[in-house]
N, C-alpha and C positions, 0 to 999 in steps of 0.2 A: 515530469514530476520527480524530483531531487531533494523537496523540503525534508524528509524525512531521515534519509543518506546524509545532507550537510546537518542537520542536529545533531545528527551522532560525532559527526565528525568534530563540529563545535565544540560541543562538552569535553568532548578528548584534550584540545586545545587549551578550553579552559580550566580544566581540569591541571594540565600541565605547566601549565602559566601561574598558576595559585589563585586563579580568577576566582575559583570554585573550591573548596574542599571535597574528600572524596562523600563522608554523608551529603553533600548536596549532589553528587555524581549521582550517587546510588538510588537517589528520592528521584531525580529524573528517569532515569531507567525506569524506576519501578512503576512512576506513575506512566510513562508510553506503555511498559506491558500491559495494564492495567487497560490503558485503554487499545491498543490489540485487542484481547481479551476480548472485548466489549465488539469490536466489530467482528471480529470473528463468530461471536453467539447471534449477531445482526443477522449477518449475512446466512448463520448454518439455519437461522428461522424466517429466512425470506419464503414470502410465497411464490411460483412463478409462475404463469400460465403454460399448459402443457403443451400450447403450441409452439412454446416460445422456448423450453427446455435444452432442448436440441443445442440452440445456437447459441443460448446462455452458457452452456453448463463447461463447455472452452474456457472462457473468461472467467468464471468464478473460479475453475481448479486451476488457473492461475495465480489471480487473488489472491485466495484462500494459500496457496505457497508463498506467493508473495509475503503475507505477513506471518506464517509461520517463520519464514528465515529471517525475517526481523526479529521475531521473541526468542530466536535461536542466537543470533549475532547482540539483541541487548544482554542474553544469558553469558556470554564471552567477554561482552566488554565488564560486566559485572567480577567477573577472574581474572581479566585483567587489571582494573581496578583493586587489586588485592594482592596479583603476583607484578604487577606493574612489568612483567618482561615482553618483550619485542614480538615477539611471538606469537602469543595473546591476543595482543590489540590488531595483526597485520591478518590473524585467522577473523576477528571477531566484523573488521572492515571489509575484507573480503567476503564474506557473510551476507552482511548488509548492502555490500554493492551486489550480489547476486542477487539479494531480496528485490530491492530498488528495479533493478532489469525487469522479475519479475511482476510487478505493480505495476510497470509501464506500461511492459506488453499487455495484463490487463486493460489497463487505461485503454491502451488503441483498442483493442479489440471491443471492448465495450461503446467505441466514438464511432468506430466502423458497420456495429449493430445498430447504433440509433441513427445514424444516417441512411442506411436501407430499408429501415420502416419508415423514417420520415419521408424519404424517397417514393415509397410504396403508398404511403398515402397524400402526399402531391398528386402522384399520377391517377388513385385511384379519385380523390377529389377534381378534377382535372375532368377526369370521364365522366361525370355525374353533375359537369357543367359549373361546379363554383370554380369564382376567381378570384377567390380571397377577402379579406374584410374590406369592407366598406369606407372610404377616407371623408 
């Protein structure tokens, strides 16, 4: 999962290029925080089942970092956009490729949970004699 990482990087480009002016830079940034934001309130108001807690709560304090260093690193490219120095944008990238890491590491870890329940209920359907739907 990289879409999020190359956007940033996009806009930089075209920002750079004159593809973009800096108010359209800015209107992007603001609308990804924006919607950050919005998963962020998702995710701090999920419900979980408390058996399930335990092995979720790994993955979400990933996440949940995950896209905090994204509204950390769009908050840099934002100063960059303004002090346009090297500096700036090489702190704000590195940022977001840290964020990016970790949203991935979520990702797997969250692919890795749903396969050992869906695992667990193969076998437990398995014992209890079905063999899956009917063709």
């Amino acid at each position: 999962m990289n879409a999020p990482l190359e956007d940033l990087r996009r806009w930089v480009l075209e920002l750079r290029s004159q593809d973009i002016d800096g108010a359209e830079f800015l209107s992007r940034i603001e609308a990804r925080r924006a919607h950050y934001n919005r998963v962020l309130e998702a995710v701090g108001s999920l419900e979980i089942p408390q058996d399930m807690e335990a092995e979720v709560q790994e993955e979400l304090l990933a996440g949940r970092r995950g896209i905090q260093g994204f509204l950390e690193a769009l908050g840099a490219l934002s100063e960059w956009e303004r002090s346009r120095a090297s500096e700036d944008l090489d702190r704000a990238l590195a940022l977001a490729t840290q964020a990016n890491s970790l949203l991935n590491q979520a990702v797997s870890m969250n692919w890795k949970t749903f396969q050992t329940y869906q695992e667990a209920a193969e076998e437990f359907l398995a014992q209890v004699g079905y063999e899956g739907p009917s063709r």
